[in-house]
RODO-2510 file (C-alpha; in nm, 4 decimals, decimal comma):
residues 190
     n   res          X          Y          Z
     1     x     2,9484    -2,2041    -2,6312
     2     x     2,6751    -2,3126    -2,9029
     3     x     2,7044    -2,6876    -2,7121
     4     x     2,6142    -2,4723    -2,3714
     5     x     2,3052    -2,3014    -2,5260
     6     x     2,1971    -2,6564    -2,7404
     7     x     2,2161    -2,8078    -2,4170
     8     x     1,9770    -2,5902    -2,2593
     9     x     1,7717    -2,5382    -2,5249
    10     x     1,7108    -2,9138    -2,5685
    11     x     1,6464    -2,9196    -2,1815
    12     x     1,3863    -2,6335    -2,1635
    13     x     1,1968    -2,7982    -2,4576
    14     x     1,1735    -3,1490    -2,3045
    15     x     1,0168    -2,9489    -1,9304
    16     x     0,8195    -2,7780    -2,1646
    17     x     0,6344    -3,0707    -2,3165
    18     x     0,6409    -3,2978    -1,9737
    19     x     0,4762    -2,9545    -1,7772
    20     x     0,1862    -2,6957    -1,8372
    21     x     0,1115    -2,3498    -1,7067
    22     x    -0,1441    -2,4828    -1,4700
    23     x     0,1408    -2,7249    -1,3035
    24     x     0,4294    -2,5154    -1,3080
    25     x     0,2253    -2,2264    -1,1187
    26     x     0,0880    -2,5045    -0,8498
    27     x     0,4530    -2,5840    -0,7960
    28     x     0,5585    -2,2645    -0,7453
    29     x     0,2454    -2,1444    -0,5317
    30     x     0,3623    -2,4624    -0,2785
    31     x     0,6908    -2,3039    -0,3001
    32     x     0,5901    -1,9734    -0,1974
    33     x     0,3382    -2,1559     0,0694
    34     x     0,6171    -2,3287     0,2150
    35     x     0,8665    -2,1080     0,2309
    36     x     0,5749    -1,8662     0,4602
    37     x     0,5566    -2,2016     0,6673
    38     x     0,9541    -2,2054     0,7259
    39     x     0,9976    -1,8682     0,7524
    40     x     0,7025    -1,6559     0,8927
    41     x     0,7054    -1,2737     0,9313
    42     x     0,8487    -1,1776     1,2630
    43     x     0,8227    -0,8486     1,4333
    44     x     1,0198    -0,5832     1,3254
    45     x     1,3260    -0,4250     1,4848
    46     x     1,2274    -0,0511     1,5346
    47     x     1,6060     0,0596     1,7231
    48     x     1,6282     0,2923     1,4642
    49     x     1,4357     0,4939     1,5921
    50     x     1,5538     0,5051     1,9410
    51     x     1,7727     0,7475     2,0920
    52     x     2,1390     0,5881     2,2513
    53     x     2,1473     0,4495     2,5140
    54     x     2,1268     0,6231     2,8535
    55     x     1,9588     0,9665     2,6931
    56     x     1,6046     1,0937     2,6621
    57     x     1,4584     1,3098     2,3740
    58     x     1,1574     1,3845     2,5541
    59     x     1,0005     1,7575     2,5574
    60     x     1,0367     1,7570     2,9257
    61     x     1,3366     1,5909     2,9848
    62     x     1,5428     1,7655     2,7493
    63     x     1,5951     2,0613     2,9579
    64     x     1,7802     1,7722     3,2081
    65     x     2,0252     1,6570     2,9152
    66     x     2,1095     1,3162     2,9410
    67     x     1,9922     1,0239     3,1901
    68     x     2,0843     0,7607     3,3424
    69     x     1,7813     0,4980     3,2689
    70     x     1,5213     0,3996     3,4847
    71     x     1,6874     0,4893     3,8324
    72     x     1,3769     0,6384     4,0077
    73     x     1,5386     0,9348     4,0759
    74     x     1,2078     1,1047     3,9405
    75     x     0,8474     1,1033     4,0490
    76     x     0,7454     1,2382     3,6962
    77     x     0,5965     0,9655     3,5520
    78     x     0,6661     1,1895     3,2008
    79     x     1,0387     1,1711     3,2441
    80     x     1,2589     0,8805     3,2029
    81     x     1,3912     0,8620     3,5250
    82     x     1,0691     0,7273     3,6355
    83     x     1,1052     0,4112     3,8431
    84     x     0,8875     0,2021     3,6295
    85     x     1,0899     0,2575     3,2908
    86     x     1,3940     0,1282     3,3636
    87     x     1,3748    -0,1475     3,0336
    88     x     1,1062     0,1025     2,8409
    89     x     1,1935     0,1841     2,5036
    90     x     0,9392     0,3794     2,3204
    91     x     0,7538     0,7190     2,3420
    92     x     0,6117     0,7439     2,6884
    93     x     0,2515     0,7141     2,6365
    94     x     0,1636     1,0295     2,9641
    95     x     0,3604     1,2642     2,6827
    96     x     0,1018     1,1834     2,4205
    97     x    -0,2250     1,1715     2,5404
    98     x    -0,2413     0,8437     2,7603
    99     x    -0,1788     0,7314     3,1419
   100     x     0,0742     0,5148     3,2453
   101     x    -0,1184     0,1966     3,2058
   102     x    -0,3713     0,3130     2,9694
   103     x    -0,3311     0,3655     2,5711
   104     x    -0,4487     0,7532     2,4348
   105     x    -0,7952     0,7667     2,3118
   106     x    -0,7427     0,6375     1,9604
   107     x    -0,5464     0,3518     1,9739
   108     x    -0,5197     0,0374     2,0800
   109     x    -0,2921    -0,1903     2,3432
   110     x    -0,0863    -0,4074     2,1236
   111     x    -0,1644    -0,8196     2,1699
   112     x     0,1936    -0,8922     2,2418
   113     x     0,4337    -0,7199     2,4926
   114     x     0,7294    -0,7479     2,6912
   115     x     0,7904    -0,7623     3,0728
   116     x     1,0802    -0,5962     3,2886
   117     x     1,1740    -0,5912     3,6530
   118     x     1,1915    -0,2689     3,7794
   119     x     1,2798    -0,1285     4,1599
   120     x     1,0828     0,0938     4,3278
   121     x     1,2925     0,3166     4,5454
   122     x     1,0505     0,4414     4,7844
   123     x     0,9406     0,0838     4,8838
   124     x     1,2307    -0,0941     4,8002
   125     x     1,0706    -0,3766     4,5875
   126     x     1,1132    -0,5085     4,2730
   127     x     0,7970    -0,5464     4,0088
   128     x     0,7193    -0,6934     3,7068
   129     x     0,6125    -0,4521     3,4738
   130     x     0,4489    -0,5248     3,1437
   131     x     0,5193    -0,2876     2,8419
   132     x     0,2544    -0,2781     2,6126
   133     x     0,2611    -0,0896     2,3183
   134     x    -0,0113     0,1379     2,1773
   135     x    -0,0997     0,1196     1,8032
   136     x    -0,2834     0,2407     1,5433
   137     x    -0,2197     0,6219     1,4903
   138     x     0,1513     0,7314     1,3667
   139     x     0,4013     0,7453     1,6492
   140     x     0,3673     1,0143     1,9373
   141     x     0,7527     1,1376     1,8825
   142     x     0,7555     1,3000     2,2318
   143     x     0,9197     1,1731     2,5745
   144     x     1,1453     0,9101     2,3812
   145     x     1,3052     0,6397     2,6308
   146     x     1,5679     0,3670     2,5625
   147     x     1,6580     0,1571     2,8743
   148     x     1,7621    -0,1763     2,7899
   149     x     1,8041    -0,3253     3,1340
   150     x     1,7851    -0,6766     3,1366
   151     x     1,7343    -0,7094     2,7983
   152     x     1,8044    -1,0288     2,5874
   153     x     1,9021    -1,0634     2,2422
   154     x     1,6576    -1,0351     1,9416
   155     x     1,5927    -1,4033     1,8856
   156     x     1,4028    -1,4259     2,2449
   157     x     1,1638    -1,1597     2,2054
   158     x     0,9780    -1,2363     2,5160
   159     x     1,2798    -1,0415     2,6473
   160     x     1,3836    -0,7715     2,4026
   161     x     1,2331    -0,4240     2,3698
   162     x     1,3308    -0,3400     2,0151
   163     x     1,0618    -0,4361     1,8417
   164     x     0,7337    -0,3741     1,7032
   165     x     0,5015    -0,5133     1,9045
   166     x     0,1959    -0,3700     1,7262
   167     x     0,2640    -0,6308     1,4306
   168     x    -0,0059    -0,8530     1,5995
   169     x    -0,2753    -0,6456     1,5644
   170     x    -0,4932    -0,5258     1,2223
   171     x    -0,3311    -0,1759     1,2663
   172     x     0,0707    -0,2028     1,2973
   173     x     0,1409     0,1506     1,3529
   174     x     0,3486     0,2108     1,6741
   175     x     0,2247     0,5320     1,8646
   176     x     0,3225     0,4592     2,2069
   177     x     0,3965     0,2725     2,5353
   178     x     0,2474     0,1823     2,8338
   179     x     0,4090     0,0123     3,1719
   180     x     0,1587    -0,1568     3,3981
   181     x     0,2494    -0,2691     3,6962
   182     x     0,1929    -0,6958     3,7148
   183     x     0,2941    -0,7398     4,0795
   184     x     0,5773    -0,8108     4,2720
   185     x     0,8664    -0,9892     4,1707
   186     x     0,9362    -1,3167     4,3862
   187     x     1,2798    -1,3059     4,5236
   188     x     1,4468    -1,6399     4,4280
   189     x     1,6171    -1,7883     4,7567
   190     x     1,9970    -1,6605     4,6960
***
């Protein structure tokens, strides 16, 4: 084994003279530069946090036991079965302080969201509904949906709910969600 450490010994030495400080920490600075480059920070999965599938742990739904997702069985736009949550996941933001489209009074409407297509059972349409996230205070941790209709895998976030979409703006912290209406969906000719 003394050939083993000679070897390296010898090695080390001869980088040692050929390189200084000042070099080796450039190269490793571009290292670190490029590996940000090839591999940039991506929005975090927050599914942890969610209930299963299919149940609510919201203050006023939990009286109703579990539900069935987003079948507009409810007019209570603070309960799960409302029409327009049907691929919501998050804290409904009319259980903490907010509207259905607008954030509570503190935060702020995340610059990234997600869209579902949701049915309206009283007019029999389908809309596009845009969930935006509210951030910057700690999360509500009342009315908690997880409807994952339509969802796509993680690598297409565009379509997947289980993510932080507050990592866009200064302040990261999830509170809430919103769903706004967009319009109607278009019916593709079948």
């Amino acid at each position: 084994m003394q050939w083993f450490d000679d070897f390296f010994e010898r090695k080390t030495r001869e980088v040692a003279q050929r390189t200084s400080r000042r070099n080796a920490l450039a190269r490793l600075g571009r290292t670190l530069l490029g590996g940000a480059v090839l591999f940039p920070i991506l929005p975090f999965d927050r599914s942890p946090q969610a209930a299963p599938a299919g149940h609510s742990t919201s203050d006023h739904a939990a009286a109703a036991g579990p539900t069935s997702g987003g079948t507009g069985t409810s007019d209570d736009d603070t309960s799960c079965e409302y029409w327009r949550y049907c691929a919501l996941d998050g804290f409904l933001c009319t259980c903490c302080g907010g509207s259905i489209s607008q954030c509570p009074a503190g935060t702020e409407v995340s610059k990234v969201t997600w869209v579902g297509t949701c049915q309206n059972p009283h007019e029999n349409k389908a809309y596009l509904i845009s969930y935006n996230d509210c951030c910057g205070v700690s999360a509500c941790a009342r009315c908690m949906c997880n409807y994952n209709q339509g969802e796509r895998p993680g690598y297409r976030m565009g379509l997947h709910n289980d993510v932080n979409w507050c990592m866009g703006n200064k302040a990261n912290a999830y509170h809430c969600t919103v769903a706004a209406v967009l319009g109607v969906a278009e019916q593709r000719p079948g």
